[in-house]
N, CA and C atoms as an extended XYZ file, in Angstrom:
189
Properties=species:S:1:pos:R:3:atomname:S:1:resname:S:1:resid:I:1 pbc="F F F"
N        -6.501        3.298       11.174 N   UNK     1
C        -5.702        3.641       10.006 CA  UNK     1
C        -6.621        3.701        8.802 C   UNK     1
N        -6.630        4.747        8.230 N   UNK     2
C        -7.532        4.859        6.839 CA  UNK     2
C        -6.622        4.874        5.430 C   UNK     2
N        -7.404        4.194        4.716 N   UNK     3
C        -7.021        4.354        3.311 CA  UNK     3
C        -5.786        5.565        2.810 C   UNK     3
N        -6.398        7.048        3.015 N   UNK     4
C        -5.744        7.889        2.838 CA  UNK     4
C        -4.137        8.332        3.198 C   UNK     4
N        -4.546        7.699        4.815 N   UNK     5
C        -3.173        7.196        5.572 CA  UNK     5
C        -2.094        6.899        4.629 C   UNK     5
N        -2.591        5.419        4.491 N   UNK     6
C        -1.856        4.298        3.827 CA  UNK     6
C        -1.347        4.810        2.616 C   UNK     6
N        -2.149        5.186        1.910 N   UNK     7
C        -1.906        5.879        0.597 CA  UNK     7
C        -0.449        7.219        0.457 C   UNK     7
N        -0.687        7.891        1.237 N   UNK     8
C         0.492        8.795        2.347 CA  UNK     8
C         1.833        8.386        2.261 C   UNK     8
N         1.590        7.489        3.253 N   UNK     9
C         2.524        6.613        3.336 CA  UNK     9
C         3.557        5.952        2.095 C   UNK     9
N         2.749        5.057        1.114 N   UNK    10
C         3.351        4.819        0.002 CA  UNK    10
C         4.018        5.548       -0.851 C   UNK    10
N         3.549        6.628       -0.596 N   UNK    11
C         3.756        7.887       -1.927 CA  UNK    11
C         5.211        8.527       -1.039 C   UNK    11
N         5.110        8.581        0.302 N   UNK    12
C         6.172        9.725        0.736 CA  UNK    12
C         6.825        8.850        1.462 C   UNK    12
N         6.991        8.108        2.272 N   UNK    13
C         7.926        6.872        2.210 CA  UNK    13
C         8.714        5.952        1.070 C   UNK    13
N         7.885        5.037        0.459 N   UNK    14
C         8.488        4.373       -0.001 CA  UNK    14
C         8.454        4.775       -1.780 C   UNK    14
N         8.119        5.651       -1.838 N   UNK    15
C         7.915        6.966       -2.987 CA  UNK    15
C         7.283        5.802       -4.308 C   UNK    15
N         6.409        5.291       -3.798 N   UNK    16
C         5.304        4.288       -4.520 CA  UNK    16
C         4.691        5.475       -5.794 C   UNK    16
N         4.481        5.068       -6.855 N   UNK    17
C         4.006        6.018       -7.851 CA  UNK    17
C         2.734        6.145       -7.521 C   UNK    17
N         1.723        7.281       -8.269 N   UNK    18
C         0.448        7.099       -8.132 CA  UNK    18
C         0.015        6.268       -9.166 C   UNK    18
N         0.581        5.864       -9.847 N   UNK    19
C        -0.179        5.424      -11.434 CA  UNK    19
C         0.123        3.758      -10.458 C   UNK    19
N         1.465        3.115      -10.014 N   UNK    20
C         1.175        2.137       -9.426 CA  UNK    20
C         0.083        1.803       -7.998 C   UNK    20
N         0.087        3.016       -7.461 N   UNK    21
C        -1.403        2.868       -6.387 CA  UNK    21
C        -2.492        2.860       -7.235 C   UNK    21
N        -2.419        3.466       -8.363 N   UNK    22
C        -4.422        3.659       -9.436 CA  UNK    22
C        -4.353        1.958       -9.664 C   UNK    22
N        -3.154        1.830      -10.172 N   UNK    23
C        -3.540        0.361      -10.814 CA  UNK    23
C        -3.871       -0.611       -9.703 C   UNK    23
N        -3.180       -0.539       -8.385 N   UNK    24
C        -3.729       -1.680       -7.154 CA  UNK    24
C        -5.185       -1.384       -6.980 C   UNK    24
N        -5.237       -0.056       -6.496 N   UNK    25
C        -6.902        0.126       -6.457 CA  UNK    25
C        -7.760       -0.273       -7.346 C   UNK    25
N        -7.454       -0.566       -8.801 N   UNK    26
C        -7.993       -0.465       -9.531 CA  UNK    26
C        -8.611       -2.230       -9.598 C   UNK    26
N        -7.674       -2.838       -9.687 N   UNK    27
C        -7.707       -4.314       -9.516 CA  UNK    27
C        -8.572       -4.921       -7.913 C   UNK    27
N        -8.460       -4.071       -6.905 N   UNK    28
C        -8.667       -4.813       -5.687 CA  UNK    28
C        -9.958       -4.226       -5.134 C   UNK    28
N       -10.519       -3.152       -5.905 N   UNK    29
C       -11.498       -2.474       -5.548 CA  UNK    29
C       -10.972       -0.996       -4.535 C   UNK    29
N       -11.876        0.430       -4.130 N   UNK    30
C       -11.370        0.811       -3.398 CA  UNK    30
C       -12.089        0.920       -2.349 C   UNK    30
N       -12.868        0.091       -2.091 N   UNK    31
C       -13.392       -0.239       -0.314 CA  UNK    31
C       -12.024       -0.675        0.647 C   UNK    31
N       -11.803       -1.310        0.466 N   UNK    32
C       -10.886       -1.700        1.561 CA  UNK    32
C        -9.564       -1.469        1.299 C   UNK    32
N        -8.802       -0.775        2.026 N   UNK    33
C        -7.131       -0.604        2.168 CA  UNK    33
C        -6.531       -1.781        2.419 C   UNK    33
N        -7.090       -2.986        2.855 N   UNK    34
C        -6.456       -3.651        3.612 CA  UNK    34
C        -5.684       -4.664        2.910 C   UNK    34
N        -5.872       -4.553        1.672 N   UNK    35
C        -5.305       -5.853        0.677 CA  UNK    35
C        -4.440       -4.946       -0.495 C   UNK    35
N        -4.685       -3.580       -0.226 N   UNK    36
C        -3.448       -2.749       -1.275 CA  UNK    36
C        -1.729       -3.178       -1.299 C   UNK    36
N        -1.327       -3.141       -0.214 N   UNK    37
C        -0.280       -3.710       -0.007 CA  UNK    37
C         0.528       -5.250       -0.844 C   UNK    37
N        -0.555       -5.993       -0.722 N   UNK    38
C        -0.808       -7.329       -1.228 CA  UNK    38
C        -0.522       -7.393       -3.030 C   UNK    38
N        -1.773       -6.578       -3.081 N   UNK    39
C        -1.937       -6.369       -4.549 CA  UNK    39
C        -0.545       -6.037       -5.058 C   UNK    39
N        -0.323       -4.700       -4.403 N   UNK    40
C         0.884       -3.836       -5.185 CA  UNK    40
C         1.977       -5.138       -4.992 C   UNK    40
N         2.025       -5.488       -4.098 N   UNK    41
C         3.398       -6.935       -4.350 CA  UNK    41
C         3.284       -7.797       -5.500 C   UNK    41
N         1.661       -8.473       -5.429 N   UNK    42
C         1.644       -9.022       -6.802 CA  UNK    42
C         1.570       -8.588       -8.160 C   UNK    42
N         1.466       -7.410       -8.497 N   UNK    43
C         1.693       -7.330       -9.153 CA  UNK    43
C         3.085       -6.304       -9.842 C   UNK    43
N         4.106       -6.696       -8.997 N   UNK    44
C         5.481       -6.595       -9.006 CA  UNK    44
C         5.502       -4.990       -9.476 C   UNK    44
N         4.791       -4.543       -8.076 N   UNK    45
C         4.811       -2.785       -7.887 CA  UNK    45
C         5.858       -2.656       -6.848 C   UNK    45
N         5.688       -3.259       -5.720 N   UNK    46
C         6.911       -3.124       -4.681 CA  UNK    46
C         7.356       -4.460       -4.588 C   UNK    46
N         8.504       -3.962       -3.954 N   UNK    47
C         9.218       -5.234       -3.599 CA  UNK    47
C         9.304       -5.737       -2.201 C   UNK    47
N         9.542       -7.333       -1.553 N   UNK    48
C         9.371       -7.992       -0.448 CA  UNK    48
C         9.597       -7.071        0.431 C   UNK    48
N        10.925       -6.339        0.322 N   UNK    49
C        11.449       -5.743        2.081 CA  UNK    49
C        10.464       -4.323        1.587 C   UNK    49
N         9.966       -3.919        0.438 N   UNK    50
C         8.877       -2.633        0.995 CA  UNK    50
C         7.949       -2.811        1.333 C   UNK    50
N         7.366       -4.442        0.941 N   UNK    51
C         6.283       -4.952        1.539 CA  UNK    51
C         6.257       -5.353        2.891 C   UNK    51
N         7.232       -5.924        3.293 N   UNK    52
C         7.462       -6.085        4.819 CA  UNK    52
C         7.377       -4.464        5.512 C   UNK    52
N         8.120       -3.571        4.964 N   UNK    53
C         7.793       -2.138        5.746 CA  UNK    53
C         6.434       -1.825        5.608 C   UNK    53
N         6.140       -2.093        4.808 N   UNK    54
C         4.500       -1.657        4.954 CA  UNK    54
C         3.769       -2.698        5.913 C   UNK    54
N         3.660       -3.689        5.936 N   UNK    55
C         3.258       -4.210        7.339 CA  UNK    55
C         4.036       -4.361        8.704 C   UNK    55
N         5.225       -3.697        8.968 N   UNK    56
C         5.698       -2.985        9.682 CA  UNK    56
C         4.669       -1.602       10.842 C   UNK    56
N         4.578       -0.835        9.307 N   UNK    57
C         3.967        0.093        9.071 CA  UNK    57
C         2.367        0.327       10.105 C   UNK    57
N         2.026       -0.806        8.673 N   UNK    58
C         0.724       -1.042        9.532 CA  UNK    58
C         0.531       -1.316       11.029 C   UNK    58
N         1.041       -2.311       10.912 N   UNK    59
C         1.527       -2.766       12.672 CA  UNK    59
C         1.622       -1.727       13.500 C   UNK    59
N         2.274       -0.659       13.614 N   UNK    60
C         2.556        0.126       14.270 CA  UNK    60
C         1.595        0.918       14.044 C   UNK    60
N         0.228        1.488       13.443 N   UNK    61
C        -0.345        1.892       13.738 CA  UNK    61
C        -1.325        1.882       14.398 C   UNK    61
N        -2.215        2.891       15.222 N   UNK    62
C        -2.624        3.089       16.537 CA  UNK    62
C        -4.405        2.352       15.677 C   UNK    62
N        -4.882        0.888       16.147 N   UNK    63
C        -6.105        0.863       16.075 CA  UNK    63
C        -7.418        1.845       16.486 C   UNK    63
């Protein structure tokens, strides 16, 4: 699963803004996807059950 994926995902699923993905990236660095999710929760971008779909999400994707 890559970044871009994930990014995908937020925007056309759970119709996540881009200005709230600039700001997670922005804070968490953009090497790793793996803590975007995280971020965007803390800093009260999504909420618990979109955060749970997103590691749902993740989960279900093919390593």
């Amino acid at each position: 699963m890559g970044k871009a994926q994930l990014i995908d995902y937020l925007r056309g699923e759970l119709a996540i803004s881009n200005s709230a993905i600039s700001v997670a990236l922005r804070q968490h660095g953009e090497q790793d996807a793996s803590q975007l999710p995280m971020v965007l929760w803390q800093y009260g971008l999504v909420t618990l059950q979109q955060l749970n779909l997103i590691f749902d999400w993740l989960e279900a994707q093919p390593t």
